[in-house]
PDB file with one MODEL, atoms N, CA, C and O in Angstrom:
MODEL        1
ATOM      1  N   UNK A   1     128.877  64.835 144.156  1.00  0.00           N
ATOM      2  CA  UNK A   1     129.630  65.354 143.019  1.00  0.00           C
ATOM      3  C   UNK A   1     131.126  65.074 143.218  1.00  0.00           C
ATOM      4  O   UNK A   1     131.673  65.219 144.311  1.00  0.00           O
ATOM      5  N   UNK A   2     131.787  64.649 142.060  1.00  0.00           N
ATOM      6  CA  UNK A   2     133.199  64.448 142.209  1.00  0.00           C
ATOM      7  C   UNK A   2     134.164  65.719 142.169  1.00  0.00           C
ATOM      8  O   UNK A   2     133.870  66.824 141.713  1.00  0.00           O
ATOM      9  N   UNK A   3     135.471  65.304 142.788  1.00  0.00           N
ATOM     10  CA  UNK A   3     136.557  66.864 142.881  1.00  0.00           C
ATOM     11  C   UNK A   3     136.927  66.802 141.362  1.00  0.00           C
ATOM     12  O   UNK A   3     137.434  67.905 141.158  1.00  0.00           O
ATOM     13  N   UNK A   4     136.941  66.275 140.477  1.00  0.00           N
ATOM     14  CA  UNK A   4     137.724  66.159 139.006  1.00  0.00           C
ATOM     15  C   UNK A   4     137.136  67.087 137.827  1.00  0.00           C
ATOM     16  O   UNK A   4     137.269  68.308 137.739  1.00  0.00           O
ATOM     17  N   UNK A   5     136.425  66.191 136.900  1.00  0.00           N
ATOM     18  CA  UNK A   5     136.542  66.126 135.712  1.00  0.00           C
ATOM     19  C   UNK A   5     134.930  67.651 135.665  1.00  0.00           C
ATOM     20  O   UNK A   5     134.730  68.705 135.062  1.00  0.00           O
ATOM     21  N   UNK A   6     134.227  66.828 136.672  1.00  0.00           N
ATOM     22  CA  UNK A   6     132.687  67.328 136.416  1.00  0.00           C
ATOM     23  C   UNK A   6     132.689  68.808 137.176  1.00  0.00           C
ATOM     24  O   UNK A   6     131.919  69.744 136.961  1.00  0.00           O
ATOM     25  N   UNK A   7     133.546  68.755 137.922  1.00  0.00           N
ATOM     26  CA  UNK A   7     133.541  70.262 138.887  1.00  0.00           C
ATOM     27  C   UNK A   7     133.859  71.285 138.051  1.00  0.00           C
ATOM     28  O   UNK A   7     133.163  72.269 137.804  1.00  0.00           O
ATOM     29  N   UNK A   8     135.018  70.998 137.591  1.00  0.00           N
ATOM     30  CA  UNK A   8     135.678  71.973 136.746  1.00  0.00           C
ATOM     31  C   UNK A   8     134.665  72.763 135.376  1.00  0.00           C
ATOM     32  O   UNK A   8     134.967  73.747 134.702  1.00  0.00           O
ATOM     33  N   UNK A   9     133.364  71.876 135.306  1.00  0.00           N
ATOM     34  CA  UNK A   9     132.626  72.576 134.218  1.00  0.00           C
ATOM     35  C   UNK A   9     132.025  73.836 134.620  1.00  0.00           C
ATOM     36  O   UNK A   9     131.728  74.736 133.834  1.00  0.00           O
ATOM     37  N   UNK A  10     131.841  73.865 136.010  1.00  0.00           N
ATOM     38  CA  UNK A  10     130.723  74.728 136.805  1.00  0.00           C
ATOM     39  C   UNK A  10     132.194  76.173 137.122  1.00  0.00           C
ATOM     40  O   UNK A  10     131.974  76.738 138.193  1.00  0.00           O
ATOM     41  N   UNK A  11     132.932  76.494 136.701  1.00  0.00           N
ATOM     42  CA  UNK A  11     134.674  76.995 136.761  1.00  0.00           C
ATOM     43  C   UNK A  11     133.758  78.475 135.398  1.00  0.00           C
ATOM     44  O   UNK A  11     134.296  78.738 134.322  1.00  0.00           O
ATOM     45  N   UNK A  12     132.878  78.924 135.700  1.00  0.00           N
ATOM     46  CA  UNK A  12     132.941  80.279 135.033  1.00  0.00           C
ATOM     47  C   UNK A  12     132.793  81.231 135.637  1.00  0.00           C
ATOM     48  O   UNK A  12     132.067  81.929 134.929  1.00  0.00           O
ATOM     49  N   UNK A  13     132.995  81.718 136.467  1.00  0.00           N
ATOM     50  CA  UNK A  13     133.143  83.099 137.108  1.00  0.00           C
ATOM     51  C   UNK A  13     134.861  83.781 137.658  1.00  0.00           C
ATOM     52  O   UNK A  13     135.561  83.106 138.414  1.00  0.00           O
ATOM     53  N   UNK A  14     135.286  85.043 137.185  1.00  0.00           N
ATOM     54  CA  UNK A  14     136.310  85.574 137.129  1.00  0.00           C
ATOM     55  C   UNK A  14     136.950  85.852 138.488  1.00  0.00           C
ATOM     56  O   UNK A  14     136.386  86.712 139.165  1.00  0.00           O
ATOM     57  N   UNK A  15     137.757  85.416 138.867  1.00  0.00           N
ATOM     58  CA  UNK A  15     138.114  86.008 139.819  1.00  0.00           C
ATOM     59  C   UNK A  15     139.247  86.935 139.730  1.00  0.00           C
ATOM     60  O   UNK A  15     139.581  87.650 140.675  1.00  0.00           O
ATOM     61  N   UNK A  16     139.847  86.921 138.572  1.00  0.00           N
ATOM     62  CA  UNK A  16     140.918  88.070 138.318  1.00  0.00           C
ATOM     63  C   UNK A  16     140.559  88.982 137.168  1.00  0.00           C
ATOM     64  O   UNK A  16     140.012  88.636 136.120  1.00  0.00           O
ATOM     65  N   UNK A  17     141.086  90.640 137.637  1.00  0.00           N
ATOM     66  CA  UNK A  17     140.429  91.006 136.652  1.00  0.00           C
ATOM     67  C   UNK A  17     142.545  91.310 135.654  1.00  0.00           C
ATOM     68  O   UNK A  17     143.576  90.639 135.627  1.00  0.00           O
ATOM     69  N   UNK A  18     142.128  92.600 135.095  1.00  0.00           N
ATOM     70  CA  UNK A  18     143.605  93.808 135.072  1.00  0.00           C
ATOM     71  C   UNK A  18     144.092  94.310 136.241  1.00  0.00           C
ATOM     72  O   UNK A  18     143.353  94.415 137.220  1.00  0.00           O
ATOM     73  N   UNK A  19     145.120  94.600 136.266  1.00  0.00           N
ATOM     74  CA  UNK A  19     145.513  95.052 137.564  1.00  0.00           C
ATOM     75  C   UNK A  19     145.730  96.806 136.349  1.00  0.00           C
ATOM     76  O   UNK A  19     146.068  97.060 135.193  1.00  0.00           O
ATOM     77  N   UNK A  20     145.152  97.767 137.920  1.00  0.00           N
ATOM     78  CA  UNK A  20     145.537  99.206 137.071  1.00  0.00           C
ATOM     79  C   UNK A  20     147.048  99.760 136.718  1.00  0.00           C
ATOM     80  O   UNK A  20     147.364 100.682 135.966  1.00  0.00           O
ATOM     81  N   UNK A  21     147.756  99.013 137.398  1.00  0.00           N
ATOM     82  CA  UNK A  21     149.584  99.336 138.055  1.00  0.00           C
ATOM     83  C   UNK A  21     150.334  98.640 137.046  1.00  0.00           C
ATOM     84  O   UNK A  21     151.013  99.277 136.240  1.00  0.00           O
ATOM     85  N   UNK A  22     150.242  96.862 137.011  1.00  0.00           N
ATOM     86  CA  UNK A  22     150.989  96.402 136.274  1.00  0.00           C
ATOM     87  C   UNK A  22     150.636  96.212 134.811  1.00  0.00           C
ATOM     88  O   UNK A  22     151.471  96.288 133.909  1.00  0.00           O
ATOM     89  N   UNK A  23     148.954  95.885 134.579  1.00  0.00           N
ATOM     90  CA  UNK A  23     148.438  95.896 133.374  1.00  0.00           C
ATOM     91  C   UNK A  23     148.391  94.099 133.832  1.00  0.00           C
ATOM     92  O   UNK A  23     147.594  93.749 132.962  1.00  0.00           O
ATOM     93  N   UNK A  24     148.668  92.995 134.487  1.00  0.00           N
ATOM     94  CA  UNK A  24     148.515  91.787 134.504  1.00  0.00           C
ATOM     95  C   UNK A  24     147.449  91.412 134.673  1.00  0.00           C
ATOM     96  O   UNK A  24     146.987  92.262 135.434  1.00  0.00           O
ATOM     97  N   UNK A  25     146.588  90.600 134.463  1.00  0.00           N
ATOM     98  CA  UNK A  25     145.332  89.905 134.540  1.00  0.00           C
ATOM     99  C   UNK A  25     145.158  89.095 136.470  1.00  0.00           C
ATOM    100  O   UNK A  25     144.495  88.073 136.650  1.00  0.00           O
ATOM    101  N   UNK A  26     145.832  89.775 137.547  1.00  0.00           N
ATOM    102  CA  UNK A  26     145.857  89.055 138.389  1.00  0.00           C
ATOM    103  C   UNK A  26     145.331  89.799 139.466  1.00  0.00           C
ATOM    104  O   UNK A  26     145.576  89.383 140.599  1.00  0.00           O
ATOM    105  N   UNK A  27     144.694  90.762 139.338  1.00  0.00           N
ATOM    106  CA  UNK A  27     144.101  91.613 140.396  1.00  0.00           C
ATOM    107  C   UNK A  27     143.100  90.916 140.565  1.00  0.00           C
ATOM    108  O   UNK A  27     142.400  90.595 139.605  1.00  0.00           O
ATOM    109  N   UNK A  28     142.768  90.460 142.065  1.00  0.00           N
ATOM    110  CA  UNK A  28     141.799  89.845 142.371  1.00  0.00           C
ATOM    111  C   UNK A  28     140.660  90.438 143.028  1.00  0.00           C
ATOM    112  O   UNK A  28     140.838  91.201 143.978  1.00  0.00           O
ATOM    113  N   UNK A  29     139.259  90.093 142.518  1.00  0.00           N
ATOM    114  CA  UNK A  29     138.258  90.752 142.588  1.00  0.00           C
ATOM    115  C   UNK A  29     137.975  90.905 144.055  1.00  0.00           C
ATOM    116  O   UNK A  29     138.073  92.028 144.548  1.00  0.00           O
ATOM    117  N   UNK A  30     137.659  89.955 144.741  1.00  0.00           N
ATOM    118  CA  UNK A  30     137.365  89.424 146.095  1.00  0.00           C
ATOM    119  C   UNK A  30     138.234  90.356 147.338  1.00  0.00           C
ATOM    120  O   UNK A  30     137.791  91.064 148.243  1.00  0.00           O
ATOM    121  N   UNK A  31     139.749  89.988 146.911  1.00  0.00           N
ATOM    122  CA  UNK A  31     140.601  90.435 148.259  1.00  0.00           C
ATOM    123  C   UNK A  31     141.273  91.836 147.586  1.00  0.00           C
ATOM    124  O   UNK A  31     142.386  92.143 148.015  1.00  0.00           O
ATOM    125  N   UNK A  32     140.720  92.615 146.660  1.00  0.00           N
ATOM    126  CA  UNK A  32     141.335  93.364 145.746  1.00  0.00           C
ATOM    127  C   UNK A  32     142.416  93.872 146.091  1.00  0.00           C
ATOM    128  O   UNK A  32     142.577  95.034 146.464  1.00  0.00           O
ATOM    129  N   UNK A  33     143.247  93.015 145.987  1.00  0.00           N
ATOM    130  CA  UNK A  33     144.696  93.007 145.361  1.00  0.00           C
ATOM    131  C   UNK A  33     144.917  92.397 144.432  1.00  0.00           C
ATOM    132  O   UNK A  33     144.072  91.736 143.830  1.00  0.00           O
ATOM    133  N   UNK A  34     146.755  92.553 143.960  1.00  0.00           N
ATOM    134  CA  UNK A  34     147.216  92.201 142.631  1.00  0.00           C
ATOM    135  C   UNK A  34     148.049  90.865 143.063  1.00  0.00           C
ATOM    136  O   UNK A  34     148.571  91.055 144.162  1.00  0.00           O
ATOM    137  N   UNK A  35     148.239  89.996 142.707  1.00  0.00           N
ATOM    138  CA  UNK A  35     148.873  88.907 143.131  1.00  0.00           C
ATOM    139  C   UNK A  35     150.271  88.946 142.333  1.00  0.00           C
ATOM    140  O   UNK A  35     151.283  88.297 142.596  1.00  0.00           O
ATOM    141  N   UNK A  36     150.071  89.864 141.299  1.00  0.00           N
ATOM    142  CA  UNK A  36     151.563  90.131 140.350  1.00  0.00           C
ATOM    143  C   UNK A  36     152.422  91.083 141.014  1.00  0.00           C
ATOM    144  O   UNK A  36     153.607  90.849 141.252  1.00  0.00           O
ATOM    145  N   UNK A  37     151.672  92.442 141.395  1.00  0.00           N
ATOM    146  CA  UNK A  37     153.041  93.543 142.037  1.00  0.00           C
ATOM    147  C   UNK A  37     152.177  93.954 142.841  1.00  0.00           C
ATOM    148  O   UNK A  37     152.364  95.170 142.889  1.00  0.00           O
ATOM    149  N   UNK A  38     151.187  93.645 143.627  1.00  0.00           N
ATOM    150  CA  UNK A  38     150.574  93.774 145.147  1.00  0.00           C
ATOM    151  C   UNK A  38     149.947  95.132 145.534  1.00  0.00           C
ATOM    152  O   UNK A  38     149.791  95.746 146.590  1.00  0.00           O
ATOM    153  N   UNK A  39     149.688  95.317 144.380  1.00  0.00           N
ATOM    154  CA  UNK A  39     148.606  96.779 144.600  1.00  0.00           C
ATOM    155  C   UNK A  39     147.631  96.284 145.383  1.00  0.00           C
ATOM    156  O   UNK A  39     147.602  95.102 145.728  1.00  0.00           O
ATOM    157  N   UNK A  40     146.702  97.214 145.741  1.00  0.00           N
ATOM    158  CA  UNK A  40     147.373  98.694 146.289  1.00  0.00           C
ATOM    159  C   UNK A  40     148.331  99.159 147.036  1.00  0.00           C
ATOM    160  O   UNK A  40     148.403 100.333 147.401  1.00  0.00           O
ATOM    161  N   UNK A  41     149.217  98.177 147.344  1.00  0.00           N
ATOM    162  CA  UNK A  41     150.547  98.352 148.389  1.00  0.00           C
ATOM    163  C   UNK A  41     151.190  99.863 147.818  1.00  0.00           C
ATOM    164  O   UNK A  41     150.953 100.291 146.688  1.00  0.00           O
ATOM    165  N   UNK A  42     151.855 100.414 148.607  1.00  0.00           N
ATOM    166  CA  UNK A  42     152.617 101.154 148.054  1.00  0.00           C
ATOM    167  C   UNK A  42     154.118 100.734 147.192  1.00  0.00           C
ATOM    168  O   UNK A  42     154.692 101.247 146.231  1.00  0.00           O
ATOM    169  N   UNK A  43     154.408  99.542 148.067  1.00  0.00           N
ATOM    170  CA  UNK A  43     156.175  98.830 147.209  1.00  0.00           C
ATOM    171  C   UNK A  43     155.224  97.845 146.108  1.00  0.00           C
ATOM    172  O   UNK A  43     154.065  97.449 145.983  1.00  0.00           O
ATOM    173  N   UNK A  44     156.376  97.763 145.513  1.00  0.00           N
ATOM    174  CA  UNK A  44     155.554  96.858 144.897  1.00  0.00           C
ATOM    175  C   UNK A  44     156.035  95.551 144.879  1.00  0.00           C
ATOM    176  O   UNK A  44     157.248  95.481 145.080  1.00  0.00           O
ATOM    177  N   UNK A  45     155.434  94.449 144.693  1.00  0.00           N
ATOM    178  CA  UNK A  45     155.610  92.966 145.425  1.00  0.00           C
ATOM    179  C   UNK A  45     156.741  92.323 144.998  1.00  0.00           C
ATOM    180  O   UNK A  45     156.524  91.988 143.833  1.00  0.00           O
ATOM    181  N   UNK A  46     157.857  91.970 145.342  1.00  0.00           N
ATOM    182  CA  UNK A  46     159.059  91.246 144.837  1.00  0.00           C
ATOM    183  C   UNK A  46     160.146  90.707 146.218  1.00  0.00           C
ATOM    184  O   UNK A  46     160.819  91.249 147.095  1.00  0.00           O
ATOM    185  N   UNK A  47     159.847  89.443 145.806  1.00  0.00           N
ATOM    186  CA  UNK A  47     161.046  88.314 146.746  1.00  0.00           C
ATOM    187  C   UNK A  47     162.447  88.129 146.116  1.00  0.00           C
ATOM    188  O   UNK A  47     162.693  88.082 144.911  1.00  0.00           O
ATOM    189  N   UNK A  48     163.487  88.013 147.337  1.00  0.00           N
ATOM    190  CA  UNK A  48     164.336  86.925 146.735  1.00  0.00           C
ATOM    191  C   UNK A  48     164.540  85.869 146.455  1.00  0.00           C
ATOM    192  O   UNK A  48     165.585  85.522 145.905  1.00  0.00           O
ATOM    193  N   UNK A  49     163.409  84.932 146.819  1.00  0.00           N
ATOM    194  CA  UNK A  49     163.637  83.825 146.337  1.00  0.00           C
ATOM    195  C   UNK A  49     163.050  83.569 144.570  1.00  0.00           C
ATOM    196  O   UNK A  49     162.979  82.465 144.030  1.00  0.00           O
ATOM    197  N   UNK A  50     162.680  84.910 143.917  1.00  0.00           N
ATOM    198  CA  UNK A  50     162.488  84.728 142.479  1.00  0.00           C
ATOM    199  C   UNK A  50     163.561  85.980 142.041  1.00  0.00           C
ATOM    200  O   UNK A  50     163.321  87.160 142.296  1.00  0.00           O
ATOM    201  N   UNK A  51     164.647  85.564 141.416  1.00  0.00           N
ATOM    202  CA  UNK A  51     165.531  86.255 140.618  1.00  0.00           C
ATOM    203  C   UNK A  51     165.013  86.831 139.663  1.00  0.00           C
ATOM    204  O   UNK A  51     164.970  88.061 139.647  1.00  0.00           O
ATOM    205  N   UNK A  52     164.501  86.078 138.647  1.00  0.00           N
ATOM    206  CA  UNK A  52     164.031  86.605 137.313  1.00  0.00           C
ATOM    207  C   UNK A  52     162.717  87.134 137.611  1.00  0.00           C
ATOM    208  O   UNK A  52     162.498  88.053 136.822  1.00  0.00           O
ATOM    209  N   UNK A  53     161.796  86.969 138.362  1.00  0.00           N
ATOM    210  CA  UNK A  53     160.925  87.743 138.528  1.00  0.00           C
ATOM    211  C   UNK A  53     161.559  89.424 139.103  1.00  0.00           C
ATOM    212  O   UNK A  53     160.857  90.389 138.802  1.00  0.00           O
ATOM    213  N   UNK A  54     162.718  89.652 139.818  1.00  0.00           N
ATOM    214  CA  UNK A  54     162.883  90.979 139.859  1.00  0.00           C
ATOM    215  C   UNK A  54     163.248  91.566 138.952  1.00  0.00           C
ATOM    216  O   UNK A  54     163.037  92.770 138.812  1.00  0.00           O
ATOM    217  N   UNK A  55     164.151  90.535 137.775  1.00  0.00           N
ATOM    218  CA  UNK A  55     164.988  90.932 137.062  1.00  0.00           C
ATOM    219  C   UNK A  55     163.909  91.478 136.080  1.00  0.00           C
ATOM    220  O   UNK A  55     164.110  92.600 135.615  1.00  0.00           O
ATOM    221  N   UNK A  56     162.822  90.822 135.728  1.00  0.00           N
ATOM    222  CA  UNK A  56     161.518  91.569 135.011  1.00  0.00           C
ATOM    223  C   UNK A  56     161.211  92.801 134.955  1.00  0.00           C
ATOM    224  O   UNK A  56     161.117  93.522 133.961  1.00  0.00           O
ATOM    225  N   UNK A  57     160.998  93.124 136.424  1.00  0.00           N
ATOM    226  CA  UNK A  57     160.244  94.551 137.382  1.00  0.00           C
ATOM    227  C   UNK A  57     161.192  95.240 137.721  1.00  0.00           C
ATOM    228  O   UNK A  57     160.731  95.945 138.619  1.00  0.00           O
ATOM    229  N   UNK A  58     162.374  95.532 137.561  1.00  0.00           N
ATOM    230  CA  UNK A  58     163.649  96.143 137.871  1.00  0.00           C
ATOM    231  C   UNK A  58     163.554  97.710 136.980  1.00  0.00           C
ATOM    232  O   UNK A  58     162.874  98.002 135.996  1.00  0.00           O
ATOM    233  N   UNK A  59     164.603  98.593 137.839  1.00  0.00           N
ATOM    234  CA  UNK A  59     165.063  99.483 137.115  1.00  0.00           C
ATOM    235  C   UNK A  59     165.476  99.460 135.522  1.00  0.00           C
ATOM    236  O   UNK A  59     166.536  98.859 135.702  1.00  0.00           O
ATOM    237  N   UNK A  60     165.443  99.642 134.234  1.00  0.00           N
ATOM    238  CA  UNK A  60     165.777  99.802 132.933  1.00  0.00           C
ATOM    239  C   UNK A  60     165.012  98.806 132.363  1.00  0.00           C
ATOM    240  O   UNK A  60     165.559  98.070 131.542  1.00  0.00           O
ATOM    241  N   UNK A  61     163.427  98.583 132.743  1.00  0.00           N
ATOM    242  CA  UNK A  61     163.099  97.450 131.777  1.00  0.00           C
ATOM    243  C   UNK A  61     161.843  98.544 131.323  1.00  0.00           C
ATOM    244  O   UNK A  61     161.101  98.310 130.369  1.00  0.00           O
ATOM    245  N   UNK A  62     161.761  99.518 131.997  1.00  0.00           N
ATOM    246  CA  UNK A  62     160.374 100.563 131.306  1.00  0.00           C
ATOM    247  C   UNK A  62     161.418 101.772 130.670  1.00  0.00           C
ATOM    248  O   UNK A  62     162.577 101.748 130.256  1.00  0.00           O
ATOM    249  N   UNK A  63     160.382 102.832 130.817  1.00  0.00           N
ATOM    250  CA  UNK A  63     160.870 103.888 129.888  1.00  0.00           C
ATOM    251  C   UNK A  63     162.580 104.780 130.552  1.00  0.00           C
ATOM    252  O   UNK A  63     163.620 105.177 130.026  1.00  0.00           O
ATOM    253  N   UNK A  64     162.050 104.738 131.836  1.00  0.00           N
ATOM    254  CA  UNK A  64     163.129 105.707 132.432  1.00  0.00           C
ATOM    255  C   UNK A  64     162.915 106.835 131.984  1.00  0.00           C
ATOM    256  O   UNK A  64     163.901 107.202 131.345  1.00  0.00           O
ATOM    257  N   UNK A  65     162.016 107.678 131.994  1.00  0.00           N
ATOM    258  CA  UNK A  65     161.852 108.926 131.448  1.00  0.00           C
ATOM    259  C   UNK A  65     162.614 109.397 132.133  1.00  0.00           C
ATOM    260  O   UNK A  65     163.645 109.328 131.463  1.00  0.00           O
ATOM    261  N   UNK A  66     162.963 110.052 133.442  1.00  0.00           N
ATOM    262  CA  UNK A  66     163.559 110.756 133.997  1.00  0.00           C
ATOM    263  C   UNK A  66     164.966 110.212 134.360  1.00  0.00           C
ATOM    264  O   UNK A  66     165.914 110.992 134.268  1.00  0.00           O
ATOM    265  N   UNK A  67     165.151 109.082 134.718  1.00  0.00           N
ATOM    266  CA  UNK A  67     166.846 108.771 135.008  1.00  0.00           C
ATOM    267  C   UNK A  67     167.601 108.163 133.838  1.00  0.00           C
ATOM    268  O   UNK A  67     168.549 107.435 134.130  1.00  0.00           O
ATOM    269  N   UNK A  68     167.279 108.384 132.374  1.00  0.00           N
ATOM    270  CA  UNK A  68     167.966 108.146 131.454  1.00  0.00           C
ATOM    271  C   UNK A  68     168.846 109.739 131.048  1.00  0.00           C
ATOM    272  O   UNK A  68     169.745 109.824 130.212  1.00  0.00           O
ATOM    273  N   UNK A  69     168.347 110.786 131.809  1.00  0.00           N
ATOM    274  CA  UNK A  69     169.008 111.937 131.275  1.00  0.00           C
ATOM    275  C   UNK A  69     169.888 112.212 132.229  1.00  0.00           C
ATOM    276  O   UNK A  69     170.639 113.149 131.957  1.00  0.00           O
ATOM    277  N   UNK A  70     170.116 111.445 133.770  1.00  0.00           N
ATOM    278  CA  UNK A  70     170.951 111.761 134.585  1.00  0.00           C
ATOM    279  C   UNK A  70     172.187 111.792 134.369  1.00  0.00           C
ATOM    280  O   UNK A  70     172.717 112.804 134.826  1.00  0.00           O
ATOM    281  N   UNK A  71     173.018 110.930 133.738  1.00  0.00           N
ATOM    282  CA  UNK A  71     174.287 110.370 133.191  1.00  0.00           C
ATOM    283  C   UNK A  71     174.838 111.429 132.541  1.00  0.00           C
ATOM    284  O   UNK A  71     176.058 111.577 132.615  1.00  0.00           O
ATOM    285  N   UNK A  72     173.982 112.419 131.735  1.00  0.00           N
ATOM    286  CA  UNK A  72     174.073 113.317 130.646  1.00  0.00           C
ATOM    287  C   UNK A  72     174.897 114.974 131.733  1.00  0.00           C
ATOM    288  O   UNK A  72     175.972 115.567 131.645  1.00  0.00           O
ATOM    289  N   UNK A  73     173.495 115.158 132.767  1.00  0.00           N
ATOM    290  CA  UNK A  73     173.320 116.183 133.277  1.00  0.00           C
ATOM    291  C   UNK A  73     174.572 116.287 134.309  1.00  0.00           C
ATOM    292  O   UNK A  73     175.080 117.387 134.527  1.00  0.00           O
ATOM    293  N   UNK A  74     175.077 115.048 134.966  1.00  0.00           N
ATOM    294  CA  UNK A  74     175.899 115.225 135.756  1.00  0.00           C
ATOM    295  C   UNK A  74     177.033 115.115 135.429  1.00  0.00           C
ATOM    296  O   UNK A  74     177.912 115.326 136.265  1.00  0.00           O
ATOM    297  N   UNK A  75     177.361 114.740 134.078  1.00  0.00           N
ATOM    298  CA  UNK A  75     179.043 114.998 133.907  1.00  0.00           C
ATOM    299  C   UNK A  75     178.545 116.462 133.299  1.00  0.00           C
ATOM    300  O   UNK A  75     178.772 116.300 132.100  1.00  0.00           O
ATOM    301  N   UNK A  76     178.140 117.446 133.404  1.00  0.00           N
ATOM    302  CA  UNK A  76     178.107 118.476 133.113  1.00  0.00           C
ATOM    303  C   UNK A  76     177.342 119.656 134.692  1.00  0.00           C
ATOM    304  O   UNK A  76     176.632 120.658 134.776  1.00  0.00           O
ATOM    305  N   UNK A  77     178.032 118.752 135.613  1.00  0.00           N
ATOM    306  CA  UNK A  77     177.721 119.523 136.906  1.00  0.00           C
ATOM    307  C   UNK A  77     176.024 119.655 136.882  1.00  0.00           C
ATOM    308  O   UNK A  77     175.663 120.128 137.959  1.00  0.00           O
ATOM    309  N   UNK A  78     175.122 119.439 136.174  1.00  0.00           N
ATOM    310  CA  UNK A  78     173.923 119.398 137.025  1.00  0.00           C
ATOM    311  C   UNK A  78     173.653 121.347 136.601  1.00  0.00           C
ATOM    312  O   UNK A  78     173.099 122.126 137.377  1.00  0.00           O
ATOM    313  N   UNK A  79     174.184 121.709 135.287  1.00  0.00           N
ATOM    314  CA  UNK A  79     174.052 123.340 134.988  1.00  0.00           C
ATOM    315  C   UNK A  79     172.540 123.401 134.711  1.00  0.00           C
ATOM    316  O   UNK A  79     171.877 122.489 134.217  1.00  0.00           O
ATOM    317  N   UNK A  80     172.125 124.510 135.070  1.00  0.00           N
ATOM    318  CA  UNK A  80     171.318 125.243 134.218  1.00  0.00           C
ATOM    319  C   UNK A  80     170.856 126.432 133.616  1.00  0.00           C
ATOM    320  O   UNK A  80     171.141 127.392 134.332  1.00  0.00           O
ATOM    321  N   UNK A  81     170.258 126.753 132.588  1.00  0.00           N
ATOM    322  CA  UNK A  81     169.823 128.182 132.663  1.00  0.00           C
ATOM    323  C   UNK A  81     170.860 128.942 131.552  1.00  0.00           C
ATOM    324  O   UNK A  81     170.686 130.097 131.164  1.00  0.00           O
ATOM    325  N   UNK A  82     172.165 127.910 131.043  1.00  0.00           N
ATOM    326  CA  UNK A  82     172.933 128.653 130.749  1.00  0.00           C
ATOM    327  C   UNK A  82     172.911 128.693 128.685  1.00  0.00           C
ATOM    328  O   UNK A  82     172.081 127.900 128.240  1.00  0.00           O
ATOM    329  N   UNK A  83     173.276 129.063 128.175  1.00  0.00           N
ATOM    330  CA  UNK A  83     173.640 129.237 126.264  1.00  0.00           C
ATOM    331  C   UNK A  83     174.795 128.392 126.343  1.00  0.00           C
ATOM    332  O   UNK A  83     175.468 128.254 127.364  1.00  0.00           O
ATOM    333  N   UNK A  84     175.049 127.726 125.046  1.00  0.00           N
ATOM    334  CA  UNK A  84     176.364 127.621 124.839  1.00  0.00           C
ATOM    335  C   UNK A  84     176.743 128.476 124.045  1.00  0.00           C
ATOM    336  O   UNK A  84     175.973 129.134 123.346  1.00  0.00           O
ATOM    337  N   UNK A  85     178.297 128.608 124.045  1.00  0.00           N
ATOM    338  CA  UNK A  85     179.229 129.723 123.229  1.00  0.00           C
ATOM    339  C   UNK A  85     178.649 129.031 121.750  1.00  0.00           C
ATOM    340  O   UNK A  85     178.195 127.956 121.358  1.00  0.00           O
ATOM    341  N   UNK A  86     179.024 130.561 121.144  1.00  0.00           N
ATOM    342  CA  UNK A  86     178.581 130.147 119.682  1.00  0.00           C
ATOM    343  C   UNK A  86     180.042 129.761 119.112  1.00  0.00           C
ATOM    344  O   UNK A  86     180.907 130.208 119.865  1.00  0.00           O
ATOM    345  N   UNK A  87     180.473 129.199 118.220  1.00  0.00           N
ATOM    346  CA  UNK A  87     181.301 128.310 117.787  1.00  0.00           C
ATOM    347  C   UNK A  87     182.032 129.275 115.970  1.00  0.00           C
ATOM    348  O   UNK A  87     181.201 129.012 115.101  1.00  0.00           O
ATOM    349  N   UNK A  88     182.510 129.641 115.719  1.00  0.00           N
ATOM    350  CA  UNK A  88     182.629 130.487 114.585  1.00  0.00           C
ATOM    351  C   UNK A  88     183.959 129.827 113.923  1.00  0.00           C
ATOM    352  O   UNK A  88     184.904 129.444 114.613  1.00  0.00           O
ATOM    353  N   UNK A  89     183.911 129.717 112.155  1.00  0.00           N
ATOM    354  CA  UNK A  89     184.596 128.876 111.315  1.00  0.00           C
ATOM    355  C   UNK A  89     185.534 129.678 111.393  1.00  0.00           C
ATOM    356  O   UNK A  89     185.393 130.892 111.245  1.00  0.00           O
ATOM    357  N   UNK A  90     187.258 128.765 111.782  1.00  0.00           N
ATOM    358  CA  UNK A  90     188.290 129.484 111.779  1.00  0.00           C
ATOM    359  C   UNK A  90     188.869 128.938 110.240  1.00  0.00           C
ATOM    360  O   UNK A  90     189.339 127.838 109.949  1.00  0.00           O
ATOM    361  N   UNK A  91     188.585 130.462 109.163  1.00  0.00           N
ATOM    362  CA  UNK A  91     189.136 129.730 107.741  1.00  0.00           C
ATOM    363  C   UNK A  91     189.274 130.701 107.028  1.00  0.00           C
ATOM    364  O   UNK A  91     189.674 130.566 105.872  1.00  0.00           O
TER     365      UNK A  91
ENDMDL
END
């Protein structure tokens, strides 16, 4: 049998599935890991020798649920618990 044209027909079985972490199609069945962000690792997979691949997976490209309100909380000392003054029309 030749390496080319004819091999490649017999090419149906999956070896990647979803990954549960990134959502990428590169979790591999066999060595189950992710070949995209390296689950089950705990870090998740990123070199320097790919820029734009960090620049992808970086801080501010998802939701930031929690460190979009930091900016807010700390020019206001990090308060809690407290009312604000009520505000009354001087007129």
């Amino acid at each position: 049998m030749t390496k080319g044209t004819s091999s490649f027909g017999t090419r149906h079985r999956k070896t990647h599935s979803l990954c549960r972490r990134c959502g990428h199609r590169a979790y591999h069945n066999a060595k189950k890991t992710c070949a995209q962000c390296g689950y089950p690792a705990a870090k998740t997979r990123s070199f320097n020798w790919s820029v734009k691949g960090k620049r992808r997976k970086t801080t501010g490209t998802g939701r930031m649920r929690h460190l979009k309100e930091l900016p807010r909380r700390f020019k206001n000392g990090f308060r809690e618990g407290t009312v604000a003054k009520k505000v009354t029309a001087s007129s």
